[in-house]
C-alpha positions as CSV (number, residue, x, y, z in Angstrom):
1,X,91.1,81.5,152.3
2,X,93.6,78.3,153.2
3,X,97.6,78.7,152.3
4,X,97.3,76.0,149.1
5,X,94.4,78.8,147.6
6,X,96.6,81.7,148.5
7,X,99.6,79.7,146.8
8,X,97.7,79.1,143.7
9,X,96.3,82.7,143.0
10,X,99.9,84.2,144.2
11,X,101.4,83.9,139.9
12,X,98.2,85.7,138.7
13,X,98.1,87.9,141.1
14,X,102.2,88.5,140.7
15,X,100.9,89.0,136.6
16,X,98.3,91.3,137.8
17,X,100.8,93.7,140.0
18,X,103.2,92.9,136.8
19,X,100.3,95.0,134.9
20,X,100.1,97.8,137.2
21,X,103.3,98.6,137.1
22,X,103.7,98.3,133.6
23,X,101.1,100.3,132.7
24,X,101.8,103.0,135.3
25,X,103.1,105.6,132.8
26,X,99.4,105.8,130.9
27,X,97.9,106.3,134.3
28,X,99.8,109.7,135.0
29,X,98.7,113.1,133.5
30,X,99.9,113.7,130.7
31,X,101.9,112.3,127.5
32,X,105.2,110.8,127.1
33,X,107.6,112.0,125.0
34,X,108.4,108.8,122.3
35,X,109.3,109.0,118.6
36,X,105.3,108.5,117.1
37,X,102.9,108.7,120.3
38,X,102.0,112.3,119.9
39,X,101.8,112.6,116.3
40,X,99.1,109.0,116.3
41,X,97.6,111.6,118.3
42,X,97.1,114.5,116.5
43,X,96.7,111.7,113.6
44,X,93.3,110.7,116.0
45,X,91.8,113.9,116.2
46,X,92.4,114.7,111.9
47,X,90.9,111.4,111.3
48,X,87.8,111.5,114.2
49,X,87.1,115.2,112.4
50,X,86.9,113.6,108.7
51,X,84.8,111.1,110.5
52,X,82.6,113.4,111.8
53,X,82.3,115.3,108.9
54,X,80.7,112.5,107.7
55,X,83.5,110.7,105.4
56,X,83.1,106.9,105.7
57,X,85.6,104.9,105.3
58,X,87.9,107.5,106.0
59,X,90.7,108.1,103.4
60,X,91.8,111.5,103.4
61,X,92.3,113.9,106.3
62,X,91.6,117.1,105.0
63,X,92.8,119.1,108.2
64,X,96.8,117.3,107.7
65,X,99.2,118.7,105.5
66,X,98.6,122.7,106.9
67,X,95.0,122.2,105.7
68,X,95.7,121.4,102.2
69,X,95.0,117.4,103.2
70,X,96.7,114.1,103.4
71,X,95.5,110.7,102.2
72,X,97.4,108.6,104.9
73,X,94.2,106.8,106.3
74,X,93.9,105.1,102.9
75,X,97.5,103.7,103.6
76,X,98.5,103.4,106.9
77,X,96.3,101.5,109.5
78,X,93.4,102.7,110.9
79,X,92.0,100.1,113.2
80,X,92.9,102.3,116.1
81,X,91.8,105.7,114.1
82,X,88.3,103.6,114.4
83,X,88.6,102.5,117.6
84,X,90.2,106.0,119.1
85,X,87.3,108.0,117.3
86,X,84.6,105.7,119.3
87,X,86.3,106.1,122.9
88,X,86.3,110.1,121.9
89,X,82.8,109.9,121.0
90,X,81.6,108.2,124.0
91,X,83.5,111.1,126.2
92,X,87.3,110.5,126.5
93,X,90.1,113.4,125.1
94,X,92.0,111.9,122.1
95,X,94.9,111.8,124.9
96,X,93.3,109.2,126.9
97,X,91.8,107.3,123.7
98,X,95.3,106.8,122.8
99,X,96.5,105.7,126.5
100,X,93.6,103.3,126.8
101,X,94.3,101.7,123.2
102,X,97.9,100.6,124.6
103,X,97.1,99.7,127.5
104,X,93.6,97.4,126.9
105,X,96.4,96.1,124.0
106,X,98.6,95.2,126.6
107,X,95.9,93.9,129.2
108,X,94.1,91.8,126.4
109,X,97.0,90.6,124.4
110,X,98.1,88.9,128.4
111,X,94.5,87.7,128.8
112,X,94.8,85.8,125.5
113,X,98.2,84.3,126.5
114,X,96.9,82.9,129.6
115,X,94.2,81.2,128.4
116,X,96.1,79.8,125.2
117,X,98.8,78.9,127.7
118,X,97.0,77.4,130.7
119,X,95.3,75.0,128.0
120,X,98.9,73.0,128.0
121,X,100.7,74.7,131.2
122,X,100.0,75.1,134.9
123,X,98.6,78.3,136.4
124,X,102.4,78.7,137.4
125,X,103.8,78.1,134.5
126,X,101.0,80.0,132.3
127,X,101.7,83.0,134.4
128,X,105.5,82.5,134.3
129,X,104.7,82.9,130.5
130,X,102.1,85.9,130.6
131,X,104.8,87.6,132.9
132,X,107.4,87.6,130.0
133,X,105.1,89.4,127.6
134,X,104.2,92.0,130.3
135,X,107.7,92.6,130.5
136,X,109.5,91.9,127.2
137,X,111.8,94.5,126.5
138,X,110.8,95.1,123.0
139,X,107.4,95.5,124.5
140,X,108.3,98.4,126.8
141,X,110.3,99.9,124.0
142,X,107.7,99.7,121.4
143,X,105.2,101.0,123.6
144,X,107.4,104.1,125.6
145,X,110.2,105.0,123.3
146,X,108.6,103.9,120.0
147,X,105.0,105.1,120.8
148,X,103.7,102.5,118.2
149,X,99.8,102.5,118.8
150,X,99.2,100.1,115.8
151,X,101.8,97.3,116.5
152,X,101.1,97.6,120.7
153,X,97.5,97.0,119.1
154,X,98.4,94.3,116.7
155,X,99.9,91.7,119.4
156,X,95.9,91.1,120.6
157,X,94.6,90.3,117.2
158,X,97.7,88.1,116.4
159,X,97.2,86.3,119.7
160,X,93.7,85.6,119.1
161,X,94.4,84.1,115.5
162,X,97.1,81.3,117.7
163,X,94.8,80.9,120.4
164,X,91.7,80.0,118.4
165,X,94.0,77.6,115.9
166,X,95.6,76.5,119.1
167,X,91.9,76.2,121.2
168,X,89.5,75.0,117.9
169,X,87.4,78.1,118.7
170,X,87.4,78.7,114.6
171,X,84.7,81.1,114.7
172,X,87.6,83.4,116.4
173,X,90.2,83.4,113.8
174,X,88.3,85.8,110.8
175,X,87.5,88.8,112.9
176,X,91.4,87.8,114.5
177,X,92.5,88.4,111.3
178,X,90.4,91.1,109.7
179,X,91.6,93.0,112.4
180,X,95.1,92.3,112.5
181,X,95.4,93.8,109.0
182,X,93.7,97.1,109.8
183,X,96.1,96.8,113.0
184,X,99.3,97.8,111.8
185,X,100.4,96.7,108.2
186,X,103.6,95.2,108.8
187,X,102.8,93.3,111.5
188,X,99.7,92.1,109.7
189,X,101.9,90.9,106.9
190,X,104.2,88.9,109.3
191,X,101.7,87.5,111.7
192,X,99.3,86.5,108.8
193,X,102.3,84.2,107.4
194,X,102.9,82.9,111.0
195,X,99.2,82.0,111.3
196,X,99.5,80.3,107.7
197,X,102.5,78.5,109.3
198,X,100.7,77.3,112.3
199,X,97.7,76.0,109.8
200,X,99.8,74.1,107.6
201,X,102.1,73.0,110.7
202,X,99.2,71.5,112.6
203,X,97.2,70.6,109.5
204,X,94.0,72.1,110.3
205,X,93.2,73.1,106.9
206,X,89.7,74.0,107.2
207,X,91.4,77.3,108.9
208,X,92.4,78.5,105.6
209,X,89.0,79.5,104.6
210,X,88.6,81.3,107.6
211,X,91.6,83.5,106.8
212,X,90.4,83.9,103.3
213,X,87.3,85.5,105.1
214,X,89.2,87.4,107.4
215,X,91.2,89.0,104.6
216,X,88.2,89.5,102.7
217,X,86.5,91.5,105.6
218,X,89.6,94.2,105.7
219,X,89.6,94.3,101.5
220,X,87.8,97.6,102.3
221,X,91.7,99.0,103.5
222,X,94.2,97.0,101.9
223,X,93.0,97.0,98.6
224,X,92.7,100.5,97.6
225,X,95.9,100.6,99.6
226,X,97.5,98.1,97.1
227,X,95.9,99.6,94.0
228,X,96.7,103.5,94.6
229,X,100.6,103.2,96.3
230,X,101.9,103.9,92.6
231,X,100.0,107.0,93.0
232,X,101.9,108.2,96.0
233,X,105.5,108.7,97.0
234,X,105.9,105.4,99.4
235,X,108.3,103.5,96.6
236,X,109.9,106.7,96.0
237,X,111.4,107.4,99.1
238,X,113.4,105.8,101.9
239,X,112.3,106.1,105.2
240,X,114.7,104.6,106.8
241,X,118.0,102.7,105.9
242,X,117.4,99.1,107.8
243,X,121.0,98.3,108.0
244,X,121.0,101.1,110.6
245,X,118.6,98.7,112.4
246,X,119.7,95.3,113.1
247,X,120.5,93.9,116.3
248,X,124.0,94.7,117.8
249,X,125.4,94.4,121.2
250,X,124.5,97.4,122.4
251,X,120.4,96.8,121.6
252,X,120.8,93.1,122.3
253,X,118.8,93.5,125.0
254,X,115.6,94.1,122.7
255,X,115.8,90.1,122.4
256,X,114.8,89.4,126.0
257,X,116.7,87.8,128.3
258,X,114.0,85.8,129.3
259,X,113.4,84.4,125.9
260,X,117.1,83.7,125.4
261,X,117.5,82.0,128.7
262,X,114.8,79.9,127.5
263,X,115.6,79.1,124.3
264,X,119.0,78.0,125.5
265,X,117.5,75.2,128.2
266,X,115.1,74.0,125.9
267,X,117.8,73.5,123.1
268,X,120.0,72.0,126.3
269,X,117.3,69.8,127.8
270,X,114.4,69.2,125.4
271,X,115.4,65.6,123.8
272,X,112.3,65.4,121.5
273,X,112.0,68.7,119.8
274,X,110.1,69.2,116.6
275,X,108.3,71.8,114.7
276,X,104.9,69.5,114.7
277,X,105.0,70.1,118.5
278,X,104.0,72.9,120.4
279,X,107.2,74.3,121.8
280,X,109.1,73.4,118.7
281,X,107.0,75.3,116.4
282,X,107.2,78.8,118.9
283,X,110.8,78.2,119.7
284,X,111.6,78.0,115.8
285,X,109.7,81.1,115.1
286,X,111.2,83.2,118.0
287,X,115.1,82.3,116.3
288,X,113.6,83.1,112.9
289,X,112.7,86.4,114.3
290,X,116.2,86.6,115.9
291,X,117.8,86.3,112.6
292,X,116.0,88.4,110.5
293,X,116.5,91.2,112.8
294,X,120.3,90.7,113.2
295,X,123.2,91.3,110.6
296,X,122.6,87.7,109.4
297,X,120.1,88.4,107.4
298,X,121.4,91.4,105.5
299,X,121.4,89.3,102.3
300,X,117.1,89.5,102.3
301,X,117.7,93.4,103.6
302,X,119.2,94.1,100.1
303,X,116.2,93.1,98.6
304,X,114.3,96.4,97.9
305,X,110.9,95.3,98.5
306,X,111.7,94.0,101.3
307,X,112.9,96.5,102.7
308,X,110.7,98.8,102.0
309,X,107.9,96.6,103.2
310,X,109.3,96.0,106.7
311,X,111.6,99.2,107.0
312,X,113.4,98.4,110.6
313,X,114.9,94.7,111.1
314,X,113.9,94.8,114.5
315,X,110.6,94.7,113.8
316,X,110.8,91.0,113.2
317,X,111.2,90.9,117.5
318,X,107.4,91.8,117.6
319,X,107.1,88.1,116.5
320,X,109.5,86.6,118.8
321,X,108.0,88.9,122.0
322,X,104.8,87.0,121.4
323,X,106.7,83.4,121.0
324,X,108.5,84.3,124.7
325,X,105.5,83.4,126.9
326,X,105.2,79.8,125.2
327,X,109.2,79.4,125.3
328,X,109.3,80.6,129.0
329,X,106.2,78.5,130.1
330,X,108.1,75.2,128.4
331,X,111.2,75.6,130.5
332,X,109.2,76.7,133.4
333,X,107.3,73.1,133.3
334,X,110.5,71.6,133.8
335,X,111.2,73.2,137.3
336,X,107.8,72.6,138.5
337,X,109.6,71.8,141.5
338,X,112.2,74.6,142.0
339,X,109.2,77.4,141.9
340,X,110.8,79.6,144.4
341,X,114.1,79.7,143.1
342,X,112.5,79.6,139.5
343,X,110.5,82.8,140.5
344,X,113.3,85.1,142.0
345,X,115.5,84.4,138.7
346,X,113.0,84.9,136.5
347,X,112.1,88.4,138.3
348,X,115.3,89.2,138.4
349,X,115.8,88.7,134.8
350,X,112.2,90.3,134.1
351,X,112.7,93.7,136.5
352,X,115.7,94.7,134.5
353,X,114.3,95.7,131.6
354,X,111.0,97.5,133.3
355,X,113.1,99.2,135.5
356,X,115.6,100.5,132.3
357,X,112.1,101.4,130.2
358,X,110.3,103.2,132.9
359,X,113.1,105.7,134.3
360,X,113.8,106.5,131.2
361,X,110.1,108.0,130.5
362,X,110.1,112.0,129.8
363,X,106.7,113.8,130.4
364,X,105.0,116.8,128.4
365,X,101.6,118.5,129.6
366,X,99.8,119.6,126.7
367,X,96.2,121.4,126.1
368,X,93.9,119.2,124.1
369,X,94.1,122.0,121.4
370,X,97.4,121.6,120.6
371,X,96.5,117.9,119.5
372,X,93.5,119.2,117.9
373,X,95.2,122.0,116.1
374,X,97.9,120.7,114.6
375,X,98.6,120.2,111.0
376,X,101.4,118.3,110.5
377,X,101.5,115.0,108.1
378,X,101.9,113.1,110.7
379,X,104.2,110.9,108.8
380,X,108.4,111.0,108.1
381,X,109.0,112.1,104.8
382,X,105.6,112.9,103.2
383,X,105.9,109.3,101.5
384,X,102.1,109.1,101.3
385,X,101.7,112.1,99.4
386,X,100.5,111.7,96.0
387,X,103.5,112.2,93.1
388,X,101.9,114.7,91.3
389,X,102.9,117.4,94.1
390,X,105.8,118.9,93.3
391,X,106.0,122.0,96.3
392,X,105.1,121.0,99.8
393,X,103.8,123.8,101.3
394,X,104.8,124.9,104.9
395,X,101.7,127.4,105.8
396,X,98.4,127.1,105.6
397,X,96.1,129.1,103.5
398,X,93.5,131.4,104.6
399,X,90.9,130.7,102.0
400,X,89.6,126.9,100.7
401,X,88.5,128.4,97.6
402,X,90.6,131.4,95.7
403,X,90.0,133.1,91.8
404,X,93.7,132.2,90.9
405,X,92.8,134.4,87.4
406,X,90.6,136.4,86.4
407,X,87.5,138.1,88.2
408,X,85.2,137.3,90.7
409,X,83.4,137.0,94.0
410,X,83.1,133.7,96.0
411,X,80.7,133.5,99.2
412,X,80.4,130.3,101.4
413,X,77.4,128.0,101.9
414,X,78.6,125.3,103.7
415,X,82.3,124.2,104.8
416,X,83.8,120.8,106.3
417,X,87.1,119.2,105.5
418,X,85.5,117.3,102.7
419,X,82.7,119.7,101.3
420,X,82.8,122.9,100.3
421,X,79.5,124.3,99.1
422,X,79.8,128.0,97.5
423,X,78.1,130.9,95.2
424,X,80.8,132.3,92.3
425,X,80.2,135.3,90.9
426,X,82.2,135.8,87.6
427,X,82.8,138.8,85.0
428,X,85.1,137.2,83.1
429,X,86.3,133.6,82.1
430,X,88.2,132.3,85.6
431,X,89.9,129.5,87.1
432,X,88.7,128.8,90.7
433,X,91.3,127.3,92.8
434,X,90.6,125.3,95.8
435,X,92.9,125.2,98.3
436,X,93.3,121.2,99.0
437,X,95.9,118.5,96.8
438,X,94.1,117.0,94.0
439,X,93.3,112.6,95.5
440,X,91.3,110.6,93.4
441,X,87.4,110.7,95.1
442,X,87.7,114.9,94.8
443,X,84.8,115.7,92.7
444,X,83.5,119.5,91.6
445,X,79.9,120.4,90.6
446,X,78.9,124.0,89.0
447,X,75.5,124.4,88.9
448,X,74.9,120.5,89.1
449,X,77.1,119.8,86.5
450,X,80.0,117.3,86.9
451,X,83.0,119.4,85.9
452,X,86.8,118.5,84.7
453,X,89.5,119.0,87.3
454,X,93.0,120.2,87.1
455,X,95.9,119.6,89.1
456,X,98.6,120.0,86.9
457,X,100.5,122.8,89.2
458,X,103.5,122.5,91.6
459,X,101.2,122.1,94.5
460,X,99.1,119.8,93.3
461,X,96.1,121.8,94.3
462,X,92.6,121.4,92.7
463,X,91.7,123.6,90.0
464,X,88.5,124.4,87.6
465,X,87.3,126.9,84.7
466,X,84.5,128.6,85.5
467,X,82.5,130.4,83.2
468,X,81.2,134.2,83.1
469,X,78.4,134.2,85.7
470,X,76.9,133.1,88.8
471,X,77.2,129.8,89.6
472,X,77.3,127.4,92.6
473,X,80.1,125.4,93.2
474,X,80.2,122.0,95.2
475,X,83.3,120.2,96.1
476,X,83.0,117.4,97.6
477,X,85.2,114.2,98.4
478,X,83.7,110.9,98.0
479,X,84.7,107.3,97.1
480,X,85.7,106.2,93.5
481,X,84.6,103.0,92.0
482,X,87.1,100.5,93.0
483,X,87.2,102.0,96.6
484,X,83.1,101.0,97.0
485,X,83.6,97.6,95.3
486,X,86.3,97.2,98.0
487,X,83.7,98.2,100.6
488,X,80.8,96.1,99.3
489,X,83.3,93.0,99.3
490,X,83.9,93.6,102.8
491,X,80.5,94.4,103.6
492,X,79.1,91.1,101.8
493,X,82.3,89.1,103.8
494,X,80.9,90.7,107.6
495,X,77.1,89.1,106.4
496,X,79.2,85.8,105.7
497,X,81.1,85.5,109.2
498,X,77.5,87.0,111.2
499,X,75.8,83.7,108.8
500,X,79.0,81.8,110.5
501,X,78.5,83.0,113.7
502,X,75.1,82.3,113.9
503,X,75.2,79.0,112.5
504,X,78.1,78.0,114.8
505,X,76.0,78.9,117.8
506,X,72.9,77.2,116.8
507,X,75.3,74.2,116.6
């Protein structure tokens, strides 16, 4: 191999050793310690048991909540509760289904970049650009301190949806999106307006019926998510106060230094700079992001839906971490001739933050049961739990199914987190409890015979009258009405995009 070859594989190989290092901490045994990475997965294993016990689309996770259920997979994204239940499946622990998750995010989302960028860059310059993702500070703080499995696994879908406006590859852009919404929800919300951006920007209109397909594959989540948050807590509660969360100068750094740097020489150098062009249009969304996360923006923070929609103003740097790469890869076009000195800055510049994120990494060494045990909500404040609960509970019961009055005998048939099949023996008029929160899909049978539910207690919990006699009793969860339209929607919008896809190859 001559000395120009070696010279033109040294920035991808530089990306690739970038990687390694990066991704170092989901090689060792073990989990970090971060605010949401264990809890996504204990969250795994709830939802991959629901799964198995043969709920589909999954919705509520009967094993959360000390038993009693949770319906936080009809909220809160569950692309990687899908994609997490599938590496399990196949053989890995919900530990490593969770560590592979983040890091094919990371690997993929830098795969996209490079080919996006080296469309309009140089190999240097496109791996100049991949190199700032790799090591974007709010990147590595997402991933180690954050934990956030759905918005590491959001930047690949989002990337997609700008490298197929960006390449023409339309048939790209409605799975891009479909799974960008089931990705993470906030991020969905954000990138799906910068995509619409990009459309309108670059006036490739025919893209907007590909995002109407897109968002009609995922109606089978956001929908019912739309429809039933009055029925929960969510709007009730405040997770988090956001001015807590803007950018000061002691989280500055979140930014990017490299991004920053950037953005300065191309507002210093650039002479014709415009939205219409490529780096105007990813330079002006990486300082939109900078100001809606900082103190500048607290006039849209007071807006209550807005906050509550986007909770933490730093959020908004998820956008701006994937504008870096195009901002850095500008500027690095310009010293096409300085690459050495180029290089050592922009490591410099780049080691910083990696350095800071990975010494600062805590380890704990867990049996798989622990993950698989617990019972936690898995979420803040409870703020998916449905209104009508008054009294959280903080043990677990022993018994699904108690007589709560009167007098009886209840023996099991069959028992899953979302089916409970029993025989009720009764000498008197009785109310049968069952030991899970009342969600809309709960359903009770006695003796084949649809039968009216109660929940009107301080816990919420499911309750029937059951007559003197013996009886069997079937509980079972299932989907309601509008939750199957959602599904068939989505279902008839997959047969449209396989019809595309098919048709676009023949072509």
């Amino acid at each position: 191999m001559n000395v120009k070859r070696i010279q033109s594989l040294f920035p991808i190989l530089l990306v690739v050793l970038a990687i390694m290092v990066v991704l170092w901490p989901l090689i060792r045994p073990g989990f970090y310690i971060s605010d949401d990475g264990e809890w996504m997965i204990i969250r795994l294993s709830a939802f991959y048991q629901s799964l198995r016990d043969h709920q589909f689309p999954v919705r509520f996770l009967g094993r959360l909540n000390n038993s009693y259920g949770y319906p936080v997979a009809n909220f809160l994204y569950p692309g990687f509760l899908y994609i997490g239940s599938l590496l399990h499946y196949i053989g890995f622990t919900f530990v490593d289904s969770v560590k592979i998750m983040l890091g094919g995010s990371v690997i993929g989302t830098a795969v996209i970049l490079y080919l996006g960028l080296r469309r309009e860059f140089s190999r240097f310059s496109s791996s100049v650009g991949v190199l700032a993702f790799i090591c974007a500070p709010y990147l590595l703080f997402d991933l180690y301190k954050r934990g956030s499995v759905g918005e590491i696994l959001a930047f690949f879908p989002a990337s997609l949806g700008i490298y197929s406006i960006e390449s023409g590859k339309k048939w790209l852009f409605p799975i891009s999106i479909a799974f960008l919404i089931v990705s993470h929800n906030t991020l969905a919300l954000l990138f799906v307006l910068v995509l619409l951006v990009f459309i309108l920007v670059k006036t490739k209109f025919e893209y907007l019926w590909l995002l109407a397909l897109g968002i009609v594959m995922a109606t089978f989540f956001w929908l019912p998510a739309l429809m039933e948050k009055k029925l929960i807590r969510f709007d009730m509660v405040l997770v988090s106060d956001p001015f807590a969360y803007f950018l000061t100068l002691q989280n500055f750094w979140l930014v990017g230094l490299s991004g920053i740097v950037a953005c300065f020489l191309i507002l210093l150098k650039f002479r014709r700079l415009s939205i219409k062009n490529s780096v105007g249009i990813y330079l002006f969304f990486f300082l939109i992001s900078m100001w809606l996360a900082s103190p500048f923006s607290r006039s849209l923070w007071e807006i209550p839906t807005f906050a509550t929609l986007v909770q933490f103003p730093f959020r908004f740097l998820a956008v701006g971490t994937l504008m870096t790469p195009w901002v850095v890869a500008s500027v690095s076009e310009k010293f096409v001739n300085q690459k050495v000195l180029f290089s050592v800055v922009l490591i410099f510049i780049l080691a910083i933050p990696v350095w800071s994120a990975l010494n600062n990494i805590s380890y704990t060494h867990r049996d798989e049961g622990y993950y698989t045990t617990n019972e936690g909500t898995t979420t803040v404040m409870n703020e998916y739990m449905p209104r009508w609960v008054s009294r959280i509970q903080n043990s677990r019961s022993s018994e699904r199914l108690i007589i709560s009055s009167g007098r009886g005998r209840i023996v099991y048939e069959y028992l899953n987190t979302q089916r409970i099949i029993a025989h009720i023996e009764t000498s008197e008029e009785s109310v049968v409890r069952l030991n899970t929160i009342y969600y809309p899909g709960w359903g009770i049978m006695i003796n084949n015979v649809p039968t009216k539910i109660s929940y009107q207690n301080p816990d919420g919990f499911i309750e029937v009258s059951v007559p003197v006699g013996s009886h069997r009793f079937i509980a079972e969860f299932r989907e309601t009405v509008p939750r199957f339209l959602a599904d068939f929607v989505s279902f008839v919008g997959a047969l449209v995009y396989i019809v595309y896809l098919f048709k676009t190859y023949r072509r």
